[in-house]
C-alpha positions in Angstrom: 0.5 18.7 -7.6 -0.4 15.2 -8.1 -0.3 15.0 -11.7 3.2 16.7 -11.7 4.1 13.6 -8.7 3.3 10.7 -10.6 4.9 12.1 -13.9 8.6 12.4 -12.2 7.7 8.9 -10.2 7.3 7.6 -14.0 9.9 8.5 -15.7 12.4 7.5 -12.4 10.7 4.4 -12.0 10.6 3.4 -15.4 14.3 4.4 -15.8 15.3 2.2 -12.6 13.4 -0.6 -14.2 15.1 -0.5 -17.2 18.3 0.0 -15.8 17.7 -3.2 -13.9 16.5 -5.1 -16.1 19.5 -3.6 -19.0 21.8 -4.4 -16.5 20.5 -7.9 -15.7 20.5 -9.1 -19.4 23.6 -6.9 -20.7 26.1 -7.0 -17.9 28.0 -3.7 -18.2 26.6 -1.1 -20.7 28.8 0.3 -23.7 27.9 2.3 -26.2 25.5 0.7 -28.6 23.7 -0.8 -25.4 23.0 2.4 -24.0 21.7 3.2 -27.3 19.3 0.3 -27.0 18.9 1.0 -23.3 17.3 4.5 -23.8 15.1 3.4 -27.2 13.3 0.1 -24.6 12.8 2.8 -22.3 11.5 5.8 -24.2 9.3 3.6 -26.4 8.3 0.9 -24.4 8.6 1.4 -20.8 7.9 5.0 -20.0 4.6 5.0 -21.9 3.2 2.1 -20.1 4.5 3.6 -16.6 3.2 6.9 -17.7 -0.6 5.5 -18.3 -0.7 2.8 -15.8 0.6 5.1 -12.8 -2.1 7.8 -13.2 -4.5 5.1 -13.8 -3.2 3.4 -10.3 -2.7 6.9 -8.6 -6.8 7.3 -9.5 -7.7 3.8 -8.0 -5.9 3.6 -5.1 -7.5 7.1 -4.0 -10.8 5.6 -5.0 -10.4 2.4 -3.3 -9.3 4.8 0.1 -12.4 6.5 -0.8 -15.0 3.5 -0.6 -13.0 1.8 2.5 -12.4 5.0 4.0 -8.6 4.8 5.0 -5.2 5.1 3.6 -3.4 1.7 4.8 -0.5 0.8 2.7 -1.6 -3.0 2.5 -4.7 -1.8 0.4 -2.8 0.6 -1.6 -0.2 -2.1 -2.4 -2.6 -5.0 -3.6 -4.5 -2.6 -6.1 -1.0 -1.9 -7.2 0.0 -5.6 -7.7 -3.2 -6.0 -9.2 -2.6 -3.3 -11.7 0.5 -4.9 -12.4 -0.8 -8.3 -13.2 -3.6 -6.8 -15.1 -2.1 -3.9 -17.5 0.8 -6.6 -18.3 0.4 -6.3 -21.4 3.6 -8.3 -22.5 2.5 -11.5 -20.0 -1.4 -11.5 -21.7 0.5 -11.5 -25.3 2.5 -14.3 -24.8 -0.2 -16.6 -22.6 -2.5 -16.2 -26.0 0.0 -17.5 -28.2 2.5 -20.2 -26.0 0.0 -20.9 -23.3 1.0 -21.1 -20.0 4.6 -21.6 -19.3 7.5 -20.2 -17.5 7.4 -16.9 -19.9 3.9 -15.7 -18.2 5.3 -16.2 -15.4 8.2 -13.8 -15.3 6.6 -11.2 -17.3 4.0 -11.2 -14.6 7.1 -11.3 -11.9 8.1 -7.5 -14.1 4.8 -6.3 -13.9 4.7 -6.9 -10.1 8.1 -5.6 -10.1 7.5 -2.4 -11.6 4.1 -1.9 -9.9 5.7 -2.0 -6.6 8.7 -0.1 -7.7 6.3 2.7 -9.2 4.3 2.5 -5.7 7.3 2.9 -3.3 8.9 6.1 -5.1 5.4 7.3 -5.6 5.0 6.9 -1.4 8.3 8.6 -1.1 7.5 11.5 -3.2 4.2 12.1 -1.6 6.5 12.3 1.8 9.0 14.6 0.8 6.5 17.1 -1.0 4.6 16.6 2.1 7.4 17.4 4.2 8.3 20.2 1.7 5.0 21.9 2.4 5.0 21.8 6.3 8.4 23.4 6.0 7.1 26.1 3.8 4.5 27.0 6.4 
């Protein structure tokens, strides 16, 4: 059931993010945006949401593992951290400009979408949990 949970967490949290993002640089969306909206997110976006949430899903339960709970604080800094580190945009552009205001807001997305991944991902562990107690 997991795998099935974090697929459907990345393709709606990828497709907020875009959305968000689309919305922030293109105002209102027409046609020919839309068209550009839906190839950033089936090229770009979704794969690296796809990878980097069932690589997060697999750390945060190891990291409960070793500490031996399930707080929400330690589940939310490995994803931040997974954010800053699988950014593969903000790594790119600190190699070739240095540092400078770019890193820093395609670190700001990676952190976005991390915690945007992590929040729908806690909500659909709820309602399938829910879903299950119901059945029974």
């Amino acid at each position: 059931m997991k795998p099935i949970i974090c697929i459907i967490t990345s393709f709606i949290s990828s497709f907020i993010f875009v959305l968000l993002i689309s919305l922030n640089y293109f105002g209102a969306l027409n046609f020919f945006e839309l068209a550009d909206f839906l190839l950033i997110w089936g090229i770009f976006i979704l794969p690296v949401f796809l990878i980097n949430g069932f690589i997060a899903v697999y750390l945060v339960s190891c990291v409960q593992k070793l500490f031996k709970s399930k707080t929400y604080f330690i589940s939310m800094i490995v994803f931040i951290l997974l954010g800053i580190i699988c950014n593969i945009y903000a790594l790119s552009h600190f190699i070739r400009n240095g540092w400078d205001d770019g890193v820093i807001e395609y670190l700001i997305l990676g952190i976005s979408g991390s915690l945007l991944y992590f929040h729908i991902w806690l909500l659909l562990e709820k309602i399938t949990i829910k879903r299950r107690i119901n059945l029974l």
